[in-house]
N, CA, C, O and CB atoms as a CASP TS submission, in Angstrom:
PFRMAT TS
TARGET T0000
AUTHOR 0000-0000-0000
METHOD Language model
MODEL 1
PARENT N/A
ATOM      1  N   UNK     1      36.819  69.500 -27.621  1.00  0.00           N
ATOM      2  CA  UNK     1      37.555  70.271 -26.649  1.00  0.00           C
ATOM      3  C   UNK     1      37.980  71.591 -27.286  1.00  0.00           C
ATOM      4  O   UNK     1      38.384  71.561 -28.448  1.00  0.00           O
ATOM      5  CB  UNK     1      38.776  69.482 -26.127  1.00  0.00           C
ATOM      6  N   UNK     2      37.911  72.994 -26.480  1.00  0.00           N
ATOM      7  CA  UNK     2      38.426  73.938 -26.696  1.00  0.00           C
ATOM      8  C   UNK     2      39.355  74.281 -26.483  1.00  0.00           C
ATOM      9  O   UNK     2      39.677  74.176 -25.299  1.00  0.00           O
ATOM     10  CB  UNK     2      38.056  74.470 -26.527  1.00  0.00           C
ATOM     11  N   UNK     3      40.620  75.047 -27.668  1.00  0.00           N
ATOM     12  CA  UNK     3      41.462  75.528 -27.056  1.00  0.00           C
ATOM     13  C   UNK     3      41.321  77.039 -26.029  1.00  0.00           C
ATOM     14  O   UNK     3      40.419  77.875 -26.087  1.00  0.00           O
ATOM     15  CB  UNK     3      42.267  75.537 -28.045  1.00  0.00           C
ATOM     16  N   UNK     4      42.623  77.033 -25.046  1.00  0.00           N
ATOM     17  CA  UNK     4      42.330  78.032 -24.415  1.00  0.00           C
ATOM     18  C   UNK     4      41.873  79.382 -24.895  1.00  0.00           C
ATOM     19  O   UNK     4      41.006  79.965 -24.244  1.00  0.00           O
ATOM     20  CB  UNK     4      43.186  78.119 -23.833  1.00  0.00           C
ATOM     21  N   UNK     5      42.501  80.061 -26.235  1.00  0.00           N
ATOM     22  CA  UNK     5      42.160  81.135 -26.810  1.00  0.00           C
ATOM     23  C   UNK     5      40.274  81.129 -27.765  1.00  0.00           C
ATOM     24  O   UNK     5      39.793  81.930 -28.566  1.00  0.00           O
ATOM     25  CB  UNK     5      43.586  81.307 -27.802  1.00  0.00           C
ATOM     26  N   UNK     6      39.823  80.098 -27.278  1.00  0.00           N
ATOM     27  CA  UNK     6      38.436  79.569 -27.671  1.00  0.00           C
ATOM     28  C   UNK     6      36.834  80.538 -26.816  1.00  0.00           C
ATOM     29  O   UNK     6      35.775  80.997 -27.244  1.00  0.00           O
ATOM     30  CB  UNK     6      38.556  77.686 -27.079  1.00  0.00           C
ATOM     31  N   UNK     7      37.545  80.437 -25.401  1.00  0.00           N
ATOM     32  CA  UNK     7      36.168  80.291 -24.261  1.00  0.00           C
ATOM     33  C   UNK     7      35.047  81.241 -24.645  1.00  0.00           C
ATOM     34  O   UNK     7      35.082  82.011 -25.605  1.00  0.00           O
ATOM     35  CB  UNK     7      36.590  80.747 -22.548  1.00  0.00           C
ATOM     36  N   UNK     8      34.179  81.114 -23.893  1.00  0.00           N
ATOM     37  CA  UNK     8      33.185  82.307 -24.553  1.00  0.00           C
ATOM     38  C   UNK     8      33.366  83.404 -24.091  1.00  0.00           C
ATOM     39  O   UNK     8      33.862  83.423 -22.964  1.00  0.00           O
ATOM     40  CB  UNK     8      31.780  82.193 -24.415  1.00  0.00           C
ATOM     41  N   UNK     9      33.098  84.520 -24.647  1.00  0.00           N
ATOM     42  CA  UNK     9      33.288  86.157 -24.481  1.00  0.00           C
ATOM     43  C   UNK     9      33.151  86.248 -23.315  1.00  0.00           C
ATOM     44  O   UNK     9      34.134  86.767 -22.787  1.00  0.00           O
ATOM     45  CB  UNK     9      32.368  87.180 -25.158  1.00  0.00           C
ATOM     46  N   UNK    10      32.074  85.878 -22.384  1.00  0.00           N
ATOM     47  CA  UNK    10      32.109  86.326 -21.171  1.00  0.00           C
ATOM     48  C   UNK    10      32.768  85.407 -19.820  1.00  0.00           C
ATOM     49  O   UNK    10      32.426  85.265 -18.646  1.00  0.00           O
ATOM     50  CB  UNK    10      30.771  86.639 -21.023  1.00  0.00           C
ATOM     51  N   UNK    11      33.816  84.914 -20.615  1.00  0.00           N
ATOM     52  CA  UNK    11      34.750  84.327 -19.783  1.00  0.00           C
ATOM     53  C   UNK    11      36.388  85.089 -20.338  1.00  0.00           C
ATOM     54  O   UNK    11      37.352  84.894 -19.598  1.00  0.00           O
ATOM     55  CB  UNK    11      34.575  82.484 -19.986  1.00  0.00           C
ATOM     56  N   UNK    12      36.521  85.628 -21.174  1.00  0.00           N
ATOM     57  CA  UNK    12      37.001  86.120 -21.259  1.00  0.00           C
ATOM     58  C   UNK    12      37.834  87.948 -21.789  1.00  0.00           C
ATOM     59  O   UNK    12      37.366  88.629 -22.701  1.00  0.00           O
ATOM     60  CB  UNK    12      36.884  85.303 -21.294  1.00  0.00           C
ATOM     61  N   UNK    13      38.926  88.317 -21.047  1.00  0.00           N
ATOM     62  CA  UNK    13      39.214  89.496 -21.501  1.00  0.00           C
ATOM     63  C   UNK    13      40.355  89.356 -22.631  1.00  0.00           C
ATOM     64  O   UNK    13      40.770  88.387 -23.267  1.00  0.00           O
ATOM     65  CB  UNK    13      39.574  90.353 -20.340  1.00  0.00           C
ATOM     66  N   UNK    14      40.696  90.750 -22.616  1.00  0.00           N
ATOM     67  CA  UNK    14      41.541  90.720 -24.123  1.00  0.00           C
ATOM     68  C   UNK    14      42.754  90.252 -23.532  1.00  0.00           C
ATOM     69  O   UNK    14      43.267  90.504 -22.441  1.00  0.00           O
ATOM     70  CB  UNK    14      41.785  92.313 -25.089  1.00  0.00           C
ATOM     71  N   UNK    15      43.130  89.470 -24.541  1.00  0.00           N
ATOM     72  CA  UNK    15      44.516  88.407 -24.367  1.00  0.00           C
ATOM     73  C   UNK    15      44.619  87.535 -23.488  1.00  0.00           C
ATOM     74  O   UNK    15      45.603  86.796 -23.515  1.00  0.00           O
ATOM     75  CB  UNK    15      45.704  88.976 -24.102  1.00  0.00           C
ATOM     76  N   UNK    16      43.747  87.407 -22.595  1.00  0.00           N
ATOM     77  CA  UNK    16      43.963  86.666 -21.466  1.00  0.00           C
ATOM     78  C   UNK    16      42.775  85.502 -21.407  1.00  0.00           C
ATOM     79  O   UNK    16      42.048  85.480 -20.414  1.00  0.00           O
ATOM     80  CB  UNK    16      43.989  87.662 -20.197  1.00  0.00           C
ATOM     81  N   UNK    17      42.584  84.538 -22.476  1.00  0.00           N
ATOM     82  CA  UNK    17      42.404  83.293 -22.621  1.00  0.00           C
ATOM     83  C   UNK    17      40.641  83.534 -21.376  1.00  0.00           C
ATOM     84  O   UNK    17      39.786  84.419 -21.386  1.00  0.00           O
ATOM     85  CB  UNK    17      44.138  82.177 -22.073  1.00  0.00           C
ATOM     86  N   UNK    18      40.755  82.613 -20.731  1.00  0.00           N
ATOM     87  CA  UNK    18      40.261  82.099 -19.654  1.00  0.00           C
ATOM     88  C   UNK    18      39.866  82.488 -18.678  1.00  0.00           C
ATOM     89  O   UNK    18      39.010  81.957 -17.970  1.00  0.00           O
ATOM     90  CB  UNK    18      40.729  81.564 -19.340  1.00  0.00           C
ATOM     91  N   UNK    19      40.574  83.714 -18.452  1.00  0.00           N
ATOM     92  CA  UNK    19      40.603  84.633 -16.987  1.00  0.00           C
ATOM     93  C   UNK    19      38.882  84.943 -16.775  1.00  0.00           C
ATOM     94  O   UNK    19      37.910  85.152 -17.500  1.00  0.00           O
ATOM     95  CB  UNK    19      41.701  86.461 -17.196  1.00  0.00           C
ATOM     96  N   UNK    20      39.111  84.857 -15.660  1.00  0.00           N
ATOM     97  CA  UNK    20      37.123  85.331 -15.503  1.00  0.00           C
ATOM     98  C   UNK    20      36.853  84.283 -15.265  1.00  0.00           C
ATOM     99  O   UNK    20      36.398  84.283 -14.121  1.00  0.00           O
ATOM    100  CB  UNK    20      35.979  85.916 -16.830  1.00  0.00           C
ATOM    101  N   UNK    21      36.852  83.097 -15.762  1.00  0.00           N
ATOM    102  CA  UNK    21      36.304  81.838 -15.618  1.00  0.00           C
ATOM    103  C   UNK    21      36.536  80.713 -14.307  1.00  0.00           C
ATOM    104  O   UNK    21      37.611  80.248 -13.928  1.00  0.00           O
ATOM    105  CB  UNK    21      36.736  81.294 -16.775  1.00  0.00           C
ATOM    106  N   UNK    22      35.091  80.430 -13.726  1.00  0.00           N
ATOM    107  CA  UNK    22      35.654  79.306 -12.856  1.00  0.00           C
ATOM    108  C   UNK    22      35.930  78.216 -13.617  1.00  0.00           C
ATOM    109  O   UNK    22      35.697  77.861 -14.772  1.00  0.00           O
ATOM    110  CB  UNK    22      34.774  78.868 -11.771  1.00  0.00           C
ATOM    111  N   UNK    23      36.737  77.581 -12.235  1.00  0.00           N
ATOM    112  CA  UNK    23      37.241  75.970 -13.354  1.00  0.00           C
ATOM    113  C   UNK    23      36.074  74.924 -13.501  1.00  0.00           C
ATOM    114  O   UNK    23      36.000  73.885 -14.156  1.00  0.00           O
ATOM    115  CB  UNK    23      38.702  74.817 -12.508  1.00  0.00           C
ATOM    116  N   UNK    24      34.935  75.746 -12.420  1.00  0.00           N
ATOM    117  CA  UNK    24      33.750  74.679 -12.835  1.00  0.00           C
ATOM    118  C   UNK    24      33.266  75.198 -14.335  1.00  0.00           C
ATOM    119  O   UNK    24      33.332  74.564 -15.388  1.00  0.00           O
ATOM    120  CB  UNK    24      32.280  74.710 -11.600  1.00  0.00           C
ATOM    121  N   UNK    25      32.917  76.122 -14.187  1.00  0.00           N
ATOM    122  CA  UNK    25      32.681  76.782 -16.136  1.00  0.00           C
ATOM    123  C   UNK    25      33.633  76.067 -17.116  1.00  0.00           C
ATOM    124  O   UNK    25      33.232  75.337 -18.023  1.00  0.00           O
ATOM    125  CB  UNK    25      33.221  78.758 -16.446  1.00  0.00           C
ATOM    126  N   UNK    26      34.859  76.326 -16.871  1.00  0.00           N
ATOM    127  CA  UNK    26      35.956  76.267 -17.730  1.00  0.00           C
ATOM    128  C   UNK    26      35.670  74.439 -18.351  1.00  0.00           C
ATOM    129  O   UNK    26      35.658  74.042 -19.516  1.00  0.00           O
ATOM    130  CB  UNK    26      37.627  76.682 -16.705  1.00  0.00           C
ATOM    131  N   UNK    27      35.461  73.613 -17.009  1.00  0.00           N
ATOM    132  CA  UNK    27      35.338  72.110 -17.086  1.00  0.00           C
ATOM    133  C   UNK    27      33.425  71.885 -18.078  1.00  0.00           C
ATOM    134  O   UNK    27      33.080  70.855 -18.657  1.00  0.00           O
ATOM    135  CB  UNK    27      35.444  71.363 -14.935  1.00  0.00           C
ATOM    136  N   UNK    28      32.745  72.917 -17.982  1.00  0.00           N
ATOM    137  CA  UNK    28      31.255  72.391 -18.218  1.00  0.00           C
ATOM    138  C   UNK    28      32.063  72.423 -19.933  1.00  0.00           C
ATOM    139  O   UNK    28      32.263  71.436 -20.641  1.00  0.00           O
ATOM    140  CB  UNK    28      29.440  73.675 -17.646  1.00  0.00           C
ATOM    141  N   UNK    29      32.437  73.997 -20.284  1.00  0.00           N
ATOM    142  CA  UNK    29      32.725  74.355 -21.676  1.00  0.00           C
ATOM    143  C   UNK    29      33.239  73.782 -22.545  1.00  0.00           C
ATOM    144  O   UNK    29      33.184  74.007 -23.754  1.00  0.00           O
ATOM    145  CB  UNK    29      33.257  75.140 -21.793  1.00  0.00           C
ATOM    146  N   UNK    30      33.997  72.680 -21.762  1.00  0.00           N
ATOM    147  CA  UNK    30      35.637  72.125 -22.067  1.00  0.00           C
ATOM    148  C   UNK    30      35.147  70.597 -22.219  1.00  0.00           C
ATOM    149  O   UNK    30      35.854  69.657 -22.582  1.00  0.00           O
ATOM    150  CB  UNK    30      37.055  72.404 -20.540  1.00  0.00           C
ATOM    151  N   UNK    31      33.527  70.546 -21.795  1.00  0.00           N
ATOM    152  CA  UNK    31      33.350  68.783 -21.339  1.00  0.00           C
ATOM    153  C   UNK    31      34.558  67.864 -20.548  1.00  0.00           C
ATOM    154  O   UNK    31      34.808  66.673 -20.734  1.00  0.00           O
ATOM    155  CB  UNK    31      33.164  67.875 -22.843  1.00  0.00           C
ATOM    156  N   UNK    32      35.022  68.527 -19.889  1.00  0.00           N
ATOM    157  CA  UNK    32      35.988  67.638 -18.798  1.00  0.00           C
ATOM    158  C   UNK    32      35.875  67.610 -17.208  1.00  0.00           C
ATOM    159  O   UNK    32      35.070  68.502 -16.939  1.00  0.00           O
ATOM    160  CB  UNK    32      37.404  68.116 -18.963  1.00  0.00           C
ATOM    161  N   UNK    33      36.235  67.102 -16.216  1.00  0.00           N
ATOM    162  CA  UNK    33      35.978  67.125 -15.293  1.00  0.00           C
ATOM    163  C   UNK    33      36.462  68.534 -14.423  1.00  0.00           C
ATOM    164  O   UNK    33      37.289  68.876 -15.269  1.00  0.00           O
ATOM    165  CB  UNK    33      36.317  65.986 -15.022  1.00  0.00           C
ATOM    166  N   UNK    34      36.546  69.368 -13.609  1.00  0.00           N
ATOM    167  CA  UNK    34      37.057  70.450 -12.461  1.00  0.00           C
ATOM    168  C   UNK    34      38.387  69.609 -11.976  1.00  0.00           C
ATOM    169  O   UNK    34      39.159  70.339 -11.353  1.00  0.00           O
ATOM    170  CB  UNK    34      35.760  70.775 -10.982  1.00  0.00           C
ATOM    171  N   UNK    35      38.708  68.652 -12.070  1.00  0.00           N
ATOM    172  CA  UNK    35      39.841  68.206 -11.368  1.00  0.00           C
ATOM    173  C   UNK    35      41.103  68.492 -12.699  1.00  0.00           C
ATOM    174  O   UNK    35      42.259  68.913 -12.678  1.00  0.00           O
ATOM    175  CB  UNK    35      39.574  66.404 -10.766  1.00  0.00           C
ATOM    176  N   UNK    36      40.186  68.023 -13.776  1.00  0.00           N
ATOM    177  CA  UNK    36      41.098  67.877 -14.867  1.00  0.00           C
ATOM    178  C   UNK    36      41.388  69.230 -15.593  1.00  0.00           C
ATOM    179  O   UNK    36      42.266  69.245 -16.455  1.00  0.00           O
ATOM    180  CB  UNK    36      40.538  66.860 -15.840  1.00  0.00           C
ATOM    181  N   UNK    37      40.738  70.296 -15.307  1.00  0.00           N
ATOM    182  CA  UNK    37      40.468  71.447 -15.853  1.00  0.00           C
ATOM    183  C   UNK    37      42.071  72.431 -14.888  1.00  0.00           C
ATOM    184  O   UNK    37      43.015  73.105 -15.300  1.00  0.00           O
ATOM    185  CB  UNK    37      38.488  71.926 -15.455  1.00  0.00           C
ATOM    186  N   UNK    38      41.609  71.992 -13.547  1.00  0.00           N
ATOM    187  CA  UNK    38      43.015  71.922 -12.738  1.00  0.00           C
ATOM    188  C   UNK    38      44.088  72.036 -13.200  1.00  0.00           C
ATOM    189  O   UNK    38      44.731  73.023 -13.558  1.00  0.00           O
ATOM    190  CB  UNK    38      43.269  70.936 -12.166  1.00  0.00           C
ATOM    191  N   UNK    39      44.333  70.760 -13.193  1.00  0.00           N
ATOM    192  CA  UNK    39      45.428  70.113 -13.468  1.00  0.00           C
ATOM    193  C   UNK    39      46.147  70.819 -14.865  1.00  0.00           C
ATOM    194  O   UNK    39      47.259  71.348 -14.869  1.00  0.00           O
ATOM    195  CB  UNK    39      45.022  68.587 -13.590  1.00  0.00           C
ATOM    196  N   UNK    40      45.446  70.723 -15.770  1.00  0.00           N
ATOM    197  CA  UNK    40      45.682  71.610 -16.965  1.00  0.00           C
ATOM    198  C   UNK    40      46.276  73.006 -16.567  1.00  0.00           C
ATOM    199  O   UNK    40      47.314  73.385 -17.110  1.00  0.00           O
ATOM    200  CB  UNK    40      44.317  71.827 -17.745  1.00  0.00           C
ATOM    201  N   UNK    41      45.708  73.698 -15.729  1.00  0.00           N
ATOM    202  CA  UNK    41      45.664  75.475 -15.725  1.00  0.00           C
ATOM    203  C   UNK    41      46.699  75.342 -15.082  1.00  0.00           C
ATOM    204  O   UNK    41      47.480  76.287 -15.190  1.00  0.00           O
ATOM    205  CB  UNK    41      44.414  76.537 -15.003  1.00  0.00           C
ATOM    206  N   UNK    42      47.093  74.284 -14.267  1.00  0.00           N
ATOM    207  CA  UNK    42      48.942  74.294 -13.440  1.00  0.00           C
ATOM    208  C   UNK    42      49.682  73.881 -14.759  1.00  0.00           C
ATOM    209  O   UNK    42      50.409  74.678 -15.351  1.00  0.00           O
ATOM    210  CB  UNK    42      49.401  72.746 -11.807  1.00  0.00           C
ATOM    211  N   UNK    43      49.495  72.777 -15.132  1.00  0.00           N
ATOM    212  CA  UNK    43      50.353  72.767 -16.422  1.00  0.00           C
ATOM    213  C   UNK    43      50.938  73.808 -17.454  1.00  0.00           C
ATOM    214  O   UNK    43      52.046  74.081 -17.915  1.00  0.00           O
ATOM    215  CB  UNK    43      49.736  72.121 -17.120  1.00  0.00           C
ATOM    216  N   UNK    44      49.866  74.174 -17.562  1.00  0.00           N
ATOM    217  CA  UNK    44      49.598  75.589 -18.568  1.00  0.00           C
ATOM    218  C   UNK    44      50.927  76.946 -17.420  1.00  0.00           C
ATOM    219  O   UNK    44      52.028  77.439 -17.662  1.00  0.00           O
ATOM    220  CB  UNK    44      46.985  76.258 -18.454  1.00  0.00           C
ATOM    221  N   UNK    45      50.260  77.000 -16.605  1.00  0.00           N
ATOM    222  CA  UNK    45      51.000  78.245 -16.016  1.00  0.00           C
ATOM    223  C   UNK    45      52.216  77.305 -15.496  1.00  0.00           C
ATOM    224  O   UNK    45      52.986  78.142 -15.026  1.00  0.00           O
ATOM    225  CB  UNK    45      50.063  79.268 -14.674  1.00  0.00           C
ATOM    226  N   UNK    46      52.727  76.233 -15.344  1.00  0.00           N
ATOM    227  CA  UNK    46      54.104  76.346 -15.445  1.00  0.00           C
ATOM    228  C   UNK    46      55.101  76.040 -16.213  1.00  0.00           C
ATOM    229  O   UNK    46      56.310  76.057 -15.983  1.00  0.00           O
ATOM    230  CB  UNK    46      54.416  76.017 -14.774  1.00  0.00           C
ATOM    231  N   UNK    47      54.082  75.548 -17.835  1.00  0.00           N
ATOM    232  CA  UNK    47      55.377  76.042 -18.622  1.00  0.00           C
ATOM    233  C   UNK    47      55.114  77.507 -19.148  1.00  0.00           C
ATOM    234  O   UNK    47      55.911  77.854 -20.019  1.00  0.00           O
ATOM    235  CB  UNK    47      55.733  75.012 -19.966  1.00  0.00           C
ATOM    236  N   UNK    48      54.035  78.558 -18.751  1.00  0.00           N
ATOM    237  CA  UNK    48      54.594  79.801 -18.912  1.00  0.00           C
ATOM    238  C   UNK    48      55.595  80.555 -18.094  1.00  0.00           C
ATOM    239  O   UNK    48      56.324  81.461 -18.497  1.00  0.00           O
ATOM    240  CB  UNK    48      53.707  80.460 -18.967  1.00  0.00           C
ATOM    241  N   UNK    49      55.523  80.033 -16.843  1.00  0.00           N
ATOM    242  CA  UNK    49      56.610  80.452 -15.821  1.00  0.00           C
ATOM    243  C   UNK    49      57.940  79.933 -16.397  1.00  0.00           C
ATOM    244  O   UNK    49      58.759  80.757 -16.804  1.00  0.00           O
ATOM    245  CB  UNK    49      56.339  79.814 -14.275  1.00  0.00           C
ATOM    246  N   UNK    50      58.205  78.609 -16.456  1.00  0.00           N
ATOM    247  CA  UNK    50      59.723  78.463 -17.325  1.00  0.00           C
ATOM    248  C   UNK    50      60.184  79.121 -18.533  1.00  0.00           C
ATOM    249  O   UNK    50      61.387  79.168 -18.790  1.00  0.00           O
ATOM    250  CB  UNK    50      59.899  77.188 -17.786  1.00  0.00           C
ATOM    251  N   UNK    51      59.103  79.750 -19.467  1.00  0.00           N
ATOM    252  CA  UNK    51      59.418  80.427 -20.143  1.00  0.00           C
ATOM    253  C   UNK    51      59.649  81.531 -20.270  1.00  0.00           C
ATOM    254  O   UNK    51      60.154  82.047 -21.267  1.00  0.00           O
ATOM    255  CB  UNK    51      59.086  80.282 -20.570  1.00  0.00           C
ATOM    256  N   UNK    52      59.194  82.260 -18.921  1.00  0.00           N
ATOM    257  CA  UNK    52      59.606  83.642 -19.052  1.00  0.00           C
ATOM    258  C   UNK    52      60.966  83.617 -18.018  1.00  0.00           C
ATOM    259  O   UNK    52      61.571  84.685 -18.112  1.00  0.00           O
ATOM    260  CB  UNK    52      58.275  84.791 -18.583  1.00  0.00           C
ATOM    261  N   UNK    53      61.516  82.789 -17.182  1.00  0.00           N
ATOM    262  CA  UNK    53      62.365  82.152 -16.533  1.00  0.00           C
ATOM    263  C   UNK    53      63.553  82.498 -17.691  1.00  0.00           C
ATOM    264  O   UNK    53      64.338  83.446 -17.733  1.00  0.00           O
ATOM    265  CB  UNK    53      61.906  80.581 -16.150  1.00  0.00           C
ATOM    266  N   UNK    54      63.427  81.693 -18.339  1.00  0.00           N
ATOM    267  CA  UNK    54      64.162  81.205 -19.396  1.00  0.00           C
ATOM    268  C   UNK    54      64.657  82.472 -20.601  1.00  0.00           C
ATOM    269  O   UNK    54      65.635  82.402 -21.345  1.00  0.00           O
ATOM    270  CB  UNK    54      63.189  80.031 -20.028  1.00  0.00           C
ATOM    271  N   UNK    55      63.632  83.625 -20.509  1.00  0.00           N
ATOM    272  CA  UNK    55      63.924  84.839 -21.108  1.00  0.00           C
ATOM    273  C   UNK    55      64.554  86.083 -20.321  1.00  0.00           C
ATOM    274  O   UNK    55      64.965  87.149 -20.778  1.00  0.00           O
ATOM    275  CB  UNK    55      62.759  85.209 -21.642  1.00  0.00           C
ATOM    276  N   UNK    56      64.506  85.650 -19.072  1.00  0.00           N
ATOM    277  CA  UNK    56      65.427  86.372 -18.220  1.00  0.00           C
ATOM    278  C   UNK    56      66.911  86.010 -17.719  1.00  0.00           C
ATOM    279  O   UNK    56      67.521  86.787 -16.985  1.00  0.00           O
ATOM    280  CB  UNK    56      64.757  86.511 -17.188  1.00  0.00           C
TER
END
């Protein structure tokens, strides 16, 4: 499994992990399922939302 700062170049831009990428890509790259690839990218973006929450 890859971490997010991993994906291949043409899934991603500068600093921004993943962006570009469908979650069907993201799931082939990742060997995991599109449901689970999901589920992750909500995870992921809401403990970045509590954290910038949390700095304001």
């Amino acid at each position: 499994m890859k971490s997010a700062g991993q994906g291949p170049a043409k899934c991603q831009e500068p600093g921004s992990g993943w962006s570009g990428c469908s979650l069907q890509k993201i799931s082939e790259i990742m060997g995991i399922s599109e449901g689970t690839s999901k589920s992750q990218l909500a995870r992921a973006r809401n403990i970045l939302k509590k954290l910038v929450e949390s700095q304001a």
